[in-house]
C-alpha positions in Angstrom: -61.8 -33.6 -0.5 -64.0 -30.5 0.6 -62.3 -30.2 4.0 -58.9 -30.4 1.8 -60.0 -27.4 -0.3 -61.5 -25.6 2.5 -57.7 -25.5 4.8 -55.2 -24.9 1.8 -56.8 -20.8 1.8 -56.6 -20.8 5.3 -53.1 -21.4 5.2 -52.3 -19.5 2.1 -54.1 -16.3 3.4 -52.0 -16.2 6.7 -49.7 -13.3 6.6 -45.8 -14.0 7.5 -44.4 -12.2 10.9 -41.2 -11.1 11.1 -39.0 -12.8 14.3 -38.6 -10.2 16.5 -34.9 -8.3 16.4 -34.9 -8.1 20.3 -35.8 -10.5 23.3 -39.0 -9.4 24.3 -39.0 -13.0 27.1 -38.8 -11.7 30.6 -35.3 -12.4 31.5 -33.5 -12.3 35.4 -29.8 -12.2 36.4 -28.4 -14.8 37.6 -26.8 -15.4 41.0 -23.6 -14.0 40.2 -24.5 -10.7 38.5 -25.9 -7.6 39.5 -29.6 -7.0 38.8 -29.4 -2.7 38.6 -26.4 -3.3 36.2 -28.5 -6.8 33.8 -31.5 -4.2 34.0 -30.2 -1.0 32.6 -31.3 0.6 29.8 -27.7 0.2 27.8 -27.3 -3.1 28.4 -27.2 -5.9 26.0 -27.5 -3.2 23.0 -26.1 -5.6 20.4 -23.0 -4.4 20.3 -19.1 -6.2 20.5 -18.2 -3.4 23.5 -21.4 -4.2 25.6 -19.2 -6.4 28.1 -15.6 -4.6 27.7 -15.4 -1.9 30.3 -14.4 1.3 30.0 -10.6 0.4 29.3 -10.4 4.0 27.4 -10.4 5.8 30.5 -8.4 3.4 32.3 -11.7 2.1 34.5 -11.1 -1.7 34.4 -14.4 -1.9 36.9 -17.1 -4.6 35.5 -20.5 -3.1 36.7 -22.2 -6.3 36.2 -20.7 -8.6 38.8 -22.8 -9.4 41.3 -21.7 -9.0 45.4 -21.6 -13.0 45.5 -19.0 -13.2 42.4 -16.9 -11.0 44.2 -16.8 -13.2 47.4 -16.2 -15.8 45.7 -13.3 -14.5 43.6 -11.3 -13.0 47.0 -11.9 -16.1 48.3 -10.3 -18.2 45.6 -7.8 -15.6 45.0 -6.7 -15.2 48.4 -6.2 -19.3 48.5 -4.1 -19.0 45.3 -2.1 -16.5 47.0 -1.1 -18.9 50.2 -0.9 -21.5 47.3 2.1 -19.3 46.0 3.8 -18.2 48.7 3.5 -22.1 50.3 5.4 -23.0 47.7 7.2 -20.5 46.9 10.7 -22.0 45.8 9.3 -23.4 43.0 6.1 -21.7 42.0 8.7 -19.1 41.5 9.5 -20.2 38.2 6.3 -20.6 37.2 4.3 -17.0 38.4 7.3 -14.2 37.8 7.5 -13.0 34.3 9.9 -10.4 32.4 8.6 -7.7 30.7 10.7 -5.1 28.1 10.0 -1.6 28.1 8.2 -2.1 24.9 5.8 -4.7 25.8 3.1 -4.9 28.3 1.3 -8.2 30.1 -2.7 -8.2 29.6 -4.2 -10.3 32.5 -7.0 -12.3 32.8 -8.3 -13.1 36.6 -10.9 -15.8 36.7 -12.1 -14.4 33.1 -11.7 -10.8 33.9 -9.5 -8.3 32.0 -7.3 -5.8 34.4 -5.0 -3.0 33.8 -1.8 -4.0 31.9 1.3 -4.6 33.7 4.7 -4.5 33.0 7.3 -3.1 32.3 10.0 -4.7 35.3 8.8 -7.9 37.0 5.3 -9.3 36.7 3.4 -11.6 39.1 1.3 -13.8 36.8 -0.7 -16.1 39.4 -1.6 -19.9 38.8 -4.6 -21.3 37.9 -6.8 -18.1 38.1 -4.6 -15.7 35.7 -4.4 -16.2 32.0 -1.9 -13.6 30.0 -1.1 -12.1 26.6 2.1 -9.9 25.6 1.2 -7.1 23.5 4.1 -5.2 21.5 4.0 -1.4 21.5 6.7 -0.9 19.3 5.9 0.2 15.2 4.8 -2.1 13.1 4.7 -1.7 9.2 2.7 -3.6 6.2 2.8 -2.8 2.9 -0.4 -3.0 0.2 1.1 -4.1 -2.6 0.3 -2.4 -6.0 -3.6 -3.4 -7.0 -5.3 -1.8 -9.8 -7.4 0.7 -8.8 -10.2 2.4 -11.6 -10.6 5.7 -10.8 -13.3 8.5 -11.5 -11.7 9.3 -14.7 -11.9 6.0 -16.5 -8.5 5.6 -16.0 -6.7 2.6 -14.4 -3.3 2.5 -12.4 -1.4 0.8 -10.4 -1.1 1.9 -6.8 -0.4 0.1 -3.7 0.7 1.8 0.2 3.7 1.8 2.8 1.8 1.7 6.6 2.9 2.4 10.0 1.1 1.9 13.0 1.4 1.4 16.9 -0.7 0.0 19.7 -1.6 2.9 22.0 -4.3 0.5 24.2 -3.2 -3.1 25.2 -6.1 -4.2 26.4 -8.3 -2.6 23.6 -6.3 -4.6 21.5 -6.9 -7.7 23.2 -10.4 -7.4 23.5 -11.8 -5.6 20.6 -10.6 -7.6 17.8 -8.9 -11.2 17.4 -6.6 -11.1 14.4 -5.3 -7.4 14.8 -3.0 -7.6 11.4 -5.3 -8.9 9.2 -8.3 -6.7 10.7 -6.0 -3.6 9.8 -4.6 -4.8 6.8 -8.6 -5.2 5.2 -9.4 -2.1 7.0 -6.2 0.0 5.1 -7.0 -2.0 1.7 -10.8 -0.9 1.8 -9.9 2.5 2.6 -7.7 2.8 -0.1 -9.7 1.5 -2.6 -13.1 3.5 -1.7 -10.9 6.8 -1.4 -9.1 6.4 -4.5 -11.9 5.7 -6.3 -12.9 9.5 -5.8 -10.2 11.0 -7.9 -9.1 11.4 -11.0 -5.4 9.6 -12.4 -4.1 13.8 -12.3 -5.7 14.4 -8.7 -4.0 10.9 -7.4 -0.5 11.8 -9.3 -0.4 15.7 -8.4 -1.5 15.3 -4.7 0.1 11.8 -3.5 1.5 12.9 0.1 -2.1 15.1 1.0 -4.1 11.9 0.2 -1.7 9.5 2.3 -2.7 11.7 4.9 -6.5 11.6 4.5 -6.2 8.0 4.2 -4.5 7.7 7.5 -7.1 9.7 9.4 -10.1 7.2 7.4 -8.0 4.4 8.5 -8.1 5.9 12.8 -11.3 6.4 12.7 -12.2 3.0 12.4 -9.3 1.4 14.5 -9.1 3.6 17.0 -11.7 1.2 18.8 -9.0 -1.6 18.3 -6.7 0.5 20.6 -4.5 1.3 17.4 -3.1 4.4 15.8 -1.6 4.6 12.4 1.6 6.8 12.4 2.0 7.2 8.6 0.6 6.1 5.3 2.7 7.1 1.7 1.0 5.6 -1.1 3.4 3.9 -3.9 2.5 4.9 -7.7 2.9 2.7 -10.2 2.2 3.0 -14.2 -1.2 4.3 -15.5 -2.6 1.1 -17.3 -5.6 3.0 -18.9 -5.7 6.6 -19.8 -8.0 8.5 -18.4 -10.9 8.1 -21.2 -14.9 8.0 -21.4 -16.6 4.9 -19.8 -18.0 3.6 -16.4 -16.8 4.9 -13.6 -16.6 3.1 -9.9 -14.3 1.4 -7.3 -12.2 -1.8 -9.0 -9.9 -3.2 -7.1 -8.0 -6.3 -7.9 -5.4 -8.5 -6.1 -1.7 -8.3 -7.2 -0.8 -10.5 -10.3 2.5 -10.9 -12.3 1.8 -12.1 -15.8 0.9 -15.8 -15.8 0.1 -16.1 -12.3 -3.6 -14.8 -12.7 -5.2 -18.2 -11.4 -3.4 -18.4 -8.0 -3.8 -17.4 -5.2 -2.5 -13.7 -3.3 0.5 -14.8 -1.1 1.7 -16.8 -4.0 1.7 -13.3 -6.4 3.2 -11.6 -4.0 5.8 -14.3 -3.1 6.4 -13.4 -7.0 7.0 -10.2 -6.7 9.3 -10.2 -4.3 11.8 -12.6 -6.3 11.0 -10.6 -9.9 10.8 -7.0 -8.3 9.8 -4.6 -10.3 9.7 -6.3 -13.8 6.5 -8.2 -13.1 3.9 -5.0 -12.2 5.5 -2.0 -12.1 5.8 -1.6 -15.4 2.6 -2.6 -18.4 3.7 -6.0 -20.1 5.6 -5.7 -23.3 4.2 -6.5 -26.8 6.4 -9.1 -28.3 6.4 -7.4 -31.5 7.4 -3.8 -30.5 11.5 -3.7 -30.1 13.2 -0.7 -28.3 16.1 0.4 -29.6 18.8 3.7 -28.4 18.4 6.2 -31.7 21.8 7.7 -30.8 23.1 3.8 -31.5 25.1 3.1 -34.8 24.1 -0.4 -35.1 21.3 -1.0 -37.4 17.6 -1.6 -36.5 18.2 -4.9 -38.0 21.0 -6.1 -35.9 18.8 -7.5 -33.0 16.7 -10.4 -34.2 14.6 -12.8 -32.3 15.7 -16.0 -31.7 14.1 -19.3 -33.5 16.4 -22.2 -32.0 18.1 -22.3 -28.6 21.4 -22.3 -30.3 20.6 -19.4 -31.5 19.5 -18.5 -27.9 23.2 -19.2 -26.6 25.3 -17.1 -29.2 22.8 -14.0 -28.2 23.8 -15.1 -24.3 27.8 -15.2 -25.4 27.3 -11.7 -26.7 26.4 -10.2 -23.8 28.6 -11.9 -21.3 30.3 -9.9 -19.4 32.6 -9.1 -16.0 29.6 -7.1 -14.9 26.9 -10.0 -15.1 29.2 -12.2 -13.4 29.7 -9.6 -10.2 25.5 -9.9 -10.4 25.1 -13.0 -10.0 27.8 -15.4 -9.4 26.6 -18.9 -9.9 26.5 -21.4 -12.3 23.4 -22.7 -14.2 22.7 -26.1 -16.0 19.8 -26.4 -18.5 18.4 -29.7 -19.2 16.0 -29.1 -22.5 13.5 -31.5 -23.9 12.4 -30.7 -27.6 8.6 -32.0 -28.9 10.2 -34.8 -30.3 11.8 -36.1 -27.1 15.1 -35.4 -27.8 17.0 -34.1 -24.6 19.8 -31.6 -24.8 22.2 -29.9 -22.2 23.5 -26.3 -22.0 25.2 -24.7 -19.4 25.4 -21.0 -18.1 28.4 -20.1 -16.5 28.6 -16.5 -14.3 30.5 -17.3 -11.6 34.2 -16.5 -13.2 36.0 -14.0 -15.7 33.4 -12.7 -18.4 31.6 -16.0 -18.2 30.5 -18.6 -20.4 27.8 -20.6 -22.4 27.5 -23.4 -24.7 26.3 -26.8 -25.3 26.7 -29.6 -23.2 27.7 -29.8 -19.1 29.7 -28.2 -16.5 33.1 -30.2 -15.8 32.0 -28.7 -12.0 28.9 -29.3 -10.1 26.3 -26.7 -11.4 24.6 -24.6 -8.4 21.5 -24.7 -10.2 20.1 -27.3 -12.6 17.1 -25.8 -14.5 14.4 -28.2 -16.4 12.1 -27.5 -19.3 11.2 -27.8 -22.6 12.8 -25.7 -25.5 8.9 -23.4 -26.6 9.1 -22.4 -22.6 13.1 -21.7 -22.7 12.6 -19.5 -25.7 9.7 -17.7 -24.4 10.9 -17.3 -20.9 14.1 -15.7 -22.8 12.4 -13.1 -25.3 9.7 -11.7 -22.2 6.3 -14.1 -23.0 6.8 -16.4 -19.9 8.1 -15.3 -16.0 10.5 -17.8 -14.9 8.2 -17.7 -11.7 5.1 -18.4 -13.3 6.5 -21.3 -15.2 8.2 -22.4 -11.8 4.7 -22.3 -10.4 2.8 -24.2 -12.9 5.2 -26.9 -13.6 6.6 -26.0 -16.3 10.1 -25.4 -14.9 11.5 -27.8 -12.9 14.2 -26.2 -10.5 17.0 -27.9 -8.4 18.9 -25.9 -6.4 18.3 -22.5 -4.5 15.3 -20.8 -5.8 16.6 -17.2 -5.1 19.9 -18.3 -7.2 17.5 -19.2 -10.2 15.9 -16.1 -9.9 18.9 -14.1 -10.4 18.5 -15.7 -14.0 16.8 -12.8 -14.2 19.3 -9.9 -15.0 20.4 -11.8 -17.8 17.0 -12.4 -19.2 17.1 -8.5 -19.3 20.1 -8.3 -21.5 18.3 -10.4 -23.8 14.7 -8.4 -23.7 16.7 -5.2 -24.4 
């Protein structure tokens, strides 16, 4: 027991050291690599350009292969060569590549990046030569709208349009694995960071000069990729917050459409491009504030809310009309199911004349054949519930094209109006 109380402050009392950041172990180069080039002062400096030579200045020389490496690699690409002409008939199929104008061939020999080649006919050699096309032509993304708090207080809605090229193939290749995506969280944290500077008036009033300071944030830090962005124009949307007192700082959240808050990004913006502009560009309606036209004769009264879907279908007959049909031209079949398990059909049609709507079923094959319960059908209609969120969560059951179900769409407007 005394020899156990005496080692417990030994231990306790011993200071912690830090692992060292660096190699400090005596290291040598191996056979194949040169020992000046292992040995210098810049090498190994923790960086992801330490082995990527200096492509910038189109010097594709790699300082730190060693005189034996080379031999070796003349040898075995001399023996590749009298491989390919050997056999030259029908290694031709296999070693000559096309290139466009607009593409170029990065080449790997035995591990070792060269200059690109291409355009015209390329020799691509067996076994020892591994190669990527790279695409020089424009690309564009787009940032969809994410709500941005700026220095104000205020919250809006703003989202970005961007254009960029690849001015460096093999900078691409080499610097970065998933160029898009790189760029895309590159643009999307430059956007956010930037626009978290200004006020909701600064953002509004000054729109093209800020595109353009945002493209040269965004250069700075891909110009290592071997990428250049050509043009950024920043999309506005609505303010959702005035510009008020309260904490101020970066918020950035991903694209939603009302209902959809759970899932996932490419699922929002799958919604958005089927609902357009009616599920973020504009602030969600209250259901108990009704916009009317004042220079209208009819009375305020006139538009009442609906309480049964029967009542749903006259308000559909009423606003029928040649119009709506050009919009959409299809057919739709509702299937509804009401909390006491009673099962009704109604049918849409706006493929013909002015259209029409009532009870019951198509005498012709419906093009789409809609499923759900009457709460969802009403609520869908009068602006609580986005076809595509009830679509997503199960609550609409679809057969049939979605894109044609979406077009349901323009005549939930007529109703919401």
């Amino acid at each position: 027991m005394v020899q156990i109380s005496c080692f417990y402050p030994e231990m306790f009392n011993k200071s912690y050291q830090l692992l060292p950041q660096k190699e400090n172990c005596q290291r040598t180069p191996g056979l194949f690599v040169d020992s000046s080039s292992f040995t210098r002062r810049d090498y190994k400096q923790g960086f992801s350009f330490d082995n990527i030579p200096n492509v910038s200045a189109n010097d594709f020389t790699d300082t730190s292969q060693g005189w034996l490496s080379w031999i070796c690699n003349l040898i075995v690409i001399f023996l590749v060569y009298i491989l390919t002409f050997i056999t030259f008939p029908i290694t031709g199929w296999f070693v000559l590549r096309t290139v466009p104008t607009y593409q170029r061939i990065v080449v790997f020999r035995l591990g070792r990046v060269g200059p690109p080649k291409g355009p015209g006919i390329v020799l691509v050699l067996p076994l020892v030569d591994q190669w990527q096309r790279v695409d020089l032509r424009t690309r564009a993304f787009n940032i969809p709208p994410c709500q941005v708090t700026t220095l104000d207080g205020g919250v809006l809605l703003v989202g970005a349009d961007i254009q960029f090229r690849i001015w460096s193939p093999v900078m691409s290749v080499l610097s970065v694995q998933d160029l898009n995506a790189s760029t895309r969280m590159t643009a999307l944290n430059a956007l956010t960071y930037s626009l978290a500077k200004k006020t909701v008036r600064e953002i509004q009033n000054e729109r093209v000069k800020l595109g353009e300071y945002l493209g040269m944030d965004i250069n700075e830090m891909t110009q290592p990729w071997g990428l250049e962005v050509d043009r950024v124009e920043l999309t506005l949307g609505s303010v959702l917050k005035a510009p008020g007192e309260g904490p101020s700082g970066a918020l950035i959240m991903p694209p939603c459409v009302p209902g959809l808050e759970g899932l996932a990004g490419p699922i929002q913006q799958l919604a958005m491009h089927f609902l357009g502009q009616s599920g973020i560009s504009k602030p969600q309606k209250d259901d108990s504030v009704t916009f009317t036209d004042e220079l209208s004769s009819a009375p305020q009264g006139a538009v009442t809310t609906p309480g049964c879907v029967e009542e749903l279908v006259d308000q559909v007959k009423l606003v029928l009309s040649e119009t709506l049909v050009a919009q959409v031209g299809a057919c739709f079949q509702f299937n509804i199911s009401s909390e006491d398990g009673q099962h009704h059909s109604y049918y849409v049609d706006l493929s013909q004349g002015s259209g029409a709507a009532g009870a019951g079923s198509l005498c012709k094959e419906p093009d789409v054949t809609l499923g759900l319960s009457d709460i969802d059908l009403l609520a869908m209609f009068q602006g609580g519930l986005q076809p595509f969120a009830a679509y997503t969560s199960g609550r609409l059951k679809i057969q049939g094209d979605i894109k044609t179900a979406m077009k349901l769409e323009e005549l939930i407007k007529l109703i919401k109006v």
